[in-house]
C-alpha positions as CSV (number, residue, x, y, z in Angstrom):
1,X,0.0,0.0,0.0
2,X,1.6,3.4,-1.0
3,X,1.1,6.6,1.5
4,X,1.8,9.9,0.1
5,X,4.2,11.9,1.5
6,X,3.3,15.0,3.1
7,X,5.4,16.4,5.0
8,X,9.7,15.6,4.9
9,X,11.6,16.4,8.5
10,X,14.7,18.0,6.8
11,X,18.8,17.9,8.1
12,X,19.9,21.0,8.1
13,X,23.1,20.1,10.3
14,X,25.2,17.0,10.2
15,X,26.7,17.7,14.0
16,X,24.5,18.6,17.2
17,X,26.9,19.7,20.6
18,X,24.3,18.0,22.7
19,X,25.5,14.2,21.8
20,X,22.4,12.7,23.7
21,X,23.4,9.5,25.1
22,X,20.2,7.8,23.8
23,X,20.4,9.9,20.4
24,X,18.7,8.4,17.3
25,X,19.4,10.2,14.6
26,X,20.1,7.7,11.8
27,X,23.3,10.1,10.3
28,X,25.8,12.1,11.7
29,X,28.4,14.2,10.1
30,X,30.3,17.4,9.8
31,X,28.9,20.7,7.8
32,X,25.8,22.0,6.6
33,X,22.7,21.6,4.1
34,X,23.9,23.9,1.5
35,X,21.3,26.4,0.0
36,X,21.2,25.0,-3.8
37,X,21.1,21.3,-2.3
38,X,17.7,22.5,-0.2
39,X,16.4,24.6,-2.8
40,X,16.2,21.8,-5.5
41,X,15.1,19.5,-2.5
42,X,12.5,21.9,-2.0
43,X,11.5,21.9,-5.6
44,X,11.9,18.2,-6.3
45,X,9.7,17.7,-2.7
46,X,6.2,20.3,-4.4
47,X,6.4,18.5,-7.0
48,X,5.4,15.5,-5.4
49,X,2.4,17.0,-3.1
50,X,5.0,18.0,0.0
51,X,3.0,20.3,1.5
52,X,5.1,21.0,4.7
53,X,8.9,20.8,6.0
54,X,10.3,20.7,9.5
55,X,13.7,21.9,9.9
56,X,16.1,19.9,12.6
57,X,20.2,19.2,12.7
58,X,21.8,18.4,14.7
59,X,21.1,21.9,15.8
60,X,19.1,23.8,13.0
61,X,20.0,27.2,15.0
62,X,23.7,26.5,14.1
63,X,22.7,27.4,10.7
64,X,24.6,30.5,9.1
65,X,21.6,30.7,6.9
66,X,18.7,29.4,9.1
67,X,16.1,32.6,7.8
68,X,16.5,32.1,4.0
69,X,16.0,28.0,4.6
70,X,12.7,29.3,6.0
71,X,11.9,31.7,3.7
72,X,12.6,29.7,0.4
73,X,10.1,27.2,2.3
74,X,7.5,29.8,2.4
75,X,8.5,30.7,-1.0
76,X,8.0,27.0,-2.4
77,X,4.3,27.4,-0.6
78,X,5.4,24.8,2.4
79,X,4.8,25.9,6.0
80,X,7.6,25.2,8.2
81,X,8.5,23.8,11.7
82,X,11.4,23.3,13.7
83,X,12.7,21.1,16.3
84,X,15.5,22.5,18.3
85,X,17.6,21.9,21.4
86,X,18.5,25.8,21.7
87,X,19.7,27.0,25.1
88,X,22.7,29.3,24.6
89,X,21.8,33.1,24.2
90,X,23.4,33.0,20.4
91,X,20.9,29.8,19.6
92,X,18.0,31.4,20.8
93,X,18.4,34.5,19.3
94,X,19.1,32.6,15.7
95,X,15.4,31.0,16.8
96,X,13.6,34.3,17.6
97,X,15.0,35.3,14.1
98,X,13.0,33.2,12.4
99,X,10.2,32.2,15.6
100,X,7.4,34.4,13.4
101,X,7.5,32.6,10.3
102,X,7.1,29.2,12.0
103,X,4.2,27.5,12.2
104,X,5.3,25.7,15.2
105,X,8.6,25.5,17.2
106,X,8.8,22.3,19.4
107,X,11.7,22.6,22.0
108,X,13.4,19.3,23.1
109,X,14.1,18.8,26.4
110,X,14.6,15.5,29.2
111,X,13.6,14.1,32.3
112,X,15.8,13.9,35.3
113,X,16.5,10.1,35.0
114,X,16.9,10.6,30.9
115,X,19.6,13.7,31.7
116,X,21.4,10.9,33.5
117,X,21.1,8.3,31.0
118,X,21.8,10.3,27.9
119,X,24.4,12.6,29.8
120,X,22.7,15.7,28.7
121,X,21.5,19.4,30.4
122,X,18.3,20.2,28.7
123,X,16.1,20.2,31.6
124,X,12.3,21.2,31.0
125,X,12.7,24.4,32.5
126,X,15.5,25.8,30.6
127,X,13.4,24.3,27.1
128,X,10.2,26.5,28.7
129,X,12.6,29.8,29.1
130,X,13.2,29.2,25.7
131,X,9.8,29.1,24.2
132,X,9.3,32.2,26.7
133,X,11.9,33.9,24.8
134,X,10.6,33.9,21.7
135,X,7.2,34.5,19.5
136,X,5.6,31.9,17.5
137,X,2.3,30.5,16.2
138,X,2.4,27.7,18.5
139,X,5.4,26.7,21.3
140,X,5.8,23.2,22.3
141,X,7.9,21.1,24.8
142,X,9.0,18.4,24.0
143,X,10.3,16.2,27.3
144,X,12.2,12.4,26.8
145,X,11.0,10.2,29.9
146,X,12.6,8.3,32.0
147,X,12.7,7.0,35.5
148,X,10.0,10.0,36.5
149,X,8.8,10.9,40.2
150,X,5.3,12.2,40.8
151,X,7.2,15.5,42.3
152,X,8.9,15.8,39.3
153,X,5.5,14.9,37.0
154,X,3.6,18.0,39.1
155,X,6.2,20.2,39.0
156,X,6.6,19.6,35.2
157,X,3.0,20.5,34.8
158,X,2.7,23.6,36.9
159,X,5.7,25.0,34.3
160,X,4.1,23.9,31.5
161,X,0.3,25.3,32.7
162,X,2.0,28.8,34.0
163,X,4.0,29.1,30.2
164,X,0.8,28.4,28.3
165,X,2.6,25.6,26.3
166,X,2.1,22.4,24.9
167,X,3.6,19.5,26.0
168,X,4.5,16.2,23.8
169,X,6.0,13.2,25.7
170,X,7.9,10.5,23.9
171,X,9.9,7.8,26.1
172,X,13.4,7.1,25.8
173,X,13.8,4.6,23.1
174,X,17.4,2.3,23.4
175,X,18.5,-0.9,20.9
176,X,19.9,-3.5,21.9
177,X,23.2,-2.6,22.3
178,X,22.5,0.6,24.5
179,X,20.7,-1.6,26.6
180,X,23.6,-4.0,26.9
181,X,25.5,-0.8,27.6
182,X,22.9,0.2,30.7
183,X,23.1,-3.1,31.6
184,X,19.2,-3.5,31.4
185,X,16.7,-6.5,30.3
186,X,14.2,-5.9,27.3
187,X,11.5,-6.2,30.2
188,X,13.1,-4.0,32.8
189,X,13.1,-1.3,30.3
190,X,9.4,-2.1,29.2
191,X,8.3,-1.9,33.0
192,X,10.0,1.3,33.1
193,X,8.4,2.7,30.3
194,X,5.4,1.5,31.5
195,X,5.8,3.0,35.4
196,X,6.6,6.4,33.6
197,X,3.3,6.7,31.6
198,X,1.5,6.1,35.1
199,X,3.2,8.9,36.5
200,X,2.4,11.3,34.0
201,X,-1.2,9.9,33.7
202,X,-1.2,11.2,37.5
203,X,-0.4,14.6,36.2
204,X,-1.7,15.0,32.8
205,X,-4.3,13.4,30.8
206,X,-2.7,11.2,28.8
207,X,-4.6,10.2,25.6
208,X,-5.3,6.6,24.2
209,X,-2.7,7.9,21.4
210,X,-0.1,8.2,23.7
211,X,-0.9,4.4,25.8
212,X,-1.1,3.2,22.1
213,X,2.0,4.1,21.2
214,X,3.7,2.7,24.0
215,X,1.7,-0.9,23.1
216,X,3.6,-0.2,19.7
217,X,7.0,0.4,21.2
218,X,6.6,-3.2,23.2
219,X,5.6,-5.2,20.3
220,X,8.3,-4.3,18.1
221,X,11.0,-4.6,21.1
222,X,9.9,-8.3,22.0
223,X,11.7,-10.8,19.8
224,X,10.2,-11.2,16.6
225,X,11.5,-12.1,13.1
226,X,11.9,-9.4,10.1
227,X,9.1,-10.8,8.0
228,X,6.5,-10.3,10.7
229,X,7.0,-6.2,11.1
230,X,4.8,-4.0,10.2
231,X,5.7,-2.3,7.0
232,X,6.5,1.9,6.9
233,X,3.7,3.7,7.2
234,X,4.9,7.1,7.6
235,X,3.7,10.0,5.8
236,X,7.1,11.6,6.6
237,X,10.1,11.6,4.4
238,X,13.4,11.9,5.7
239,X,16.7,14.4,4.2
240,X,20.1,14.1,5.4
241,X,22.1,17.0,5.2
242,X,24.2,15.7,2.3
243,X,20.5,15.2,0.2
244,X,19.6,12.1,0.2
245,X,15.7,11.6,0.4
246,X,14.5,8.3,2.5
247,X,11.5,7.2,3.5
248,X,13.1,5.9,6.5
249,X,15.8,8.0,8.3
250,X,17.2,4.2,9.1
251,X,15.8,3.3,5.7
252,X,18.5,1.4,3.0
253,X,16.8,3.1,0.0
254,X,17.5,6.6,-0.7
255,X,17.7,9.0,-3.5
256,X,19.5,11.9,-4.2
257,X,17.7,15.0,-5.0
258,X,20.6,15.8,-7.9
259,X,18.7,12.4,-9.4
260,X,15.7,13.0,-12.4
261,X,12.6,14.2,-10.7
262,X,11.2,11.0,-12.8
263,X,13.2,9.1,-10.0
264,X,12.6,10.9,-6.9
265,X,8.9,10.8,-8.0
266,X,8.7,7.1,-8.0
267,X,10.8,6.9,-5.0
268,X,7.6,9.0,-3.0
269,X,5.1,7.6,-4.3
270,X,5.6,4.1,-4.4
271,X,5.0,1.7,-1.5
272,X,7.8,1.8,1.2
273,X,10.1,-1.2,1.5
274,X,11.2,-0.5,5.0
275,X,9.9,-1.7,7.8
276,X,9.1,-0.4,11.7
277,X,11.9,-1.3,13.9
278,X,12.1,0.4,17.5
279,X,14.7,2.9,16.3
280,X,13.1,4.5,13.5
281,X,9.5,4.4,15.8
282,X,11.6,7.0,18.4
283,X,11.2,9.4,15.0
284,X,8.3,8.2,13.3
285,X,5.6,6.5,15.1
286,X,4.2,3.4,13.6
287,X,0.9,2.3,12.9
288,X,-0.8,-0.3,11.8
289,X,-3.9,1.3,10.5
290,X,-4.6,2.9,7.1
291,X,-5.1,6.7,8.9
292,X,-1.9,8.0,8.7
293,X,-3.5,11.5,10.5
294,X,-1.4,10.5,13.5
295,X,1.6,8.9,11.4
296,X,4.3,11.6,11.9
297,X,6.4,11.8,15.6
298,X,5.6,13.5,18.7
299,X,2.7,12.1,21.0
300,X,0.9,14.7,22.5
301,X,-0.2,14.2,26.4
């Protein structure tokens, strides 16, 4: 079955300072998107019915040219999001550059216990002081959970009710090896996972979206075999910052957007090859159902 591709969560930067122990970006590398790369991307991506882009890195703030990346989206008739770590005065002042042409600006930010794990700093509050800081159509925070308290959980939400923001929850996703690493079992971690939804639930109201997603995330970390996954169903497509267009940031298949729009055409619009595995599900949620209205990451609460 083929989804169309609406939206594409675009690279801008190959590098991000933050090095999240539990990171799953799918590339990593030096430099930036160039501008005639993401023009032609963004050309080659309306052709095919893109209707929207979301900017992220690495750090998308760490771009020299971050306004006219949003601008030539605007020009191309795509809205445009960001994801964004920024902390630092120069990164939030590159994001309140550019905080009014966004239709929304999601902040990351992490737990106590997921600071620990992924050896990180970007608490909640300091991603709240961000969104403070700047003016956008809609400001969200984004928090990675792990190991939460209920003091923690209510203090979260009295930020989060007194900034007026919206607040996405997603919980730490590891492979096998970083569990080997932490030196934890597949069903320690999915007890975890499980204990931090019910902590949250006794702060915020958790929809069945969220619970459902978490269902997802333990089927496809149980043992299973390759044949049985459930096969890409993301309305997302993927660009690294060295163009190449996946439908899977994890994905084998790629094209490059130098290639004949013929090519990159057929690459959109026929049916995925790829299938859900746990890391590509910390970016793209799965689903097994045809409406793909929910497809695209972030859970809201």
């Amino acid at each position: 079955m083929s989804i169309h591709v609406r939206t594409a969560l675009i690279s801008t930067a190959g590098h991000c300072k933050v090095a999240c122990g539990f990171c799953f970006r799918a590339d990593r590398a030096h430099g930036f998107l160039d501008t005639p790369t993401y023009t032609r991307t963004l050309s080659r991506l309306r052709e095919t019915g893109v209707e929207g882009v979301c900017l992220t890195g690495g750090e998308p703030t760490h771009h020299p040219q971050l306004r006219q990346l949003v601008r030539l989206a605007h020009q191309f008739g795509m809205s445009v999001s960001m994801v964004t770590s920024a902390r630092t005065v120069t990164e939030v002042i590159a994001l309140s550059h550019v905080a009014d042409l966004l239709a929304n600006v999601t902040v990351s930010a992490d737990s106590q216990g997921a600071m620990v794990l992924g050896r990180t700093t970007r608490t909640a509050a300091s991603g709240i002081d961000t969104l403070r800081a700047i003016s956008a159509e809609a400001k969200i925070l984004h928090v990675t959970c792990w190991n939460l308290s209920d003091s923690e959980c209510q203090t979260l939400a009295d930020h989060v009710a007194d900034a007026r923001v919206e607040v996405q929850f997603s919980p730490v996703v590891l492979d096998e090896r970083a569990l080997r690493r932490d030196g934890m079992s597949v069903q320690d971690y999915l007890v975890r996972q499980r204990l931090d939804a019910d902590a949250l639930g006794r702060c915020f109201k958790l929809s069945d979206r969220y619970r459902a997603y978490l269902d997802e995330l333990r089927d496809l970390q149980l043992p299973t075999t390759e044949g049985e996954r459930q096969p890409c169903r993301s309305a997302t497509a993927y660009v690294s910052a060295d163009g190449r267009i996946r439908r899977c940031p994890y994905g084998q298949a790629s094209v490059g957007v130098l290639a004949p729009r013929a090519a990159i055409r057929q690459f959109l619009t026929d049916p995925a090859q790829d299938r859900v595995t746990p890391d590509c599900a910390a970016i793209c949620r799965p689903s097994t159902t045809p409406d793909h209205r929910d497809a695209p990451c972030a859970v809201s609460a």
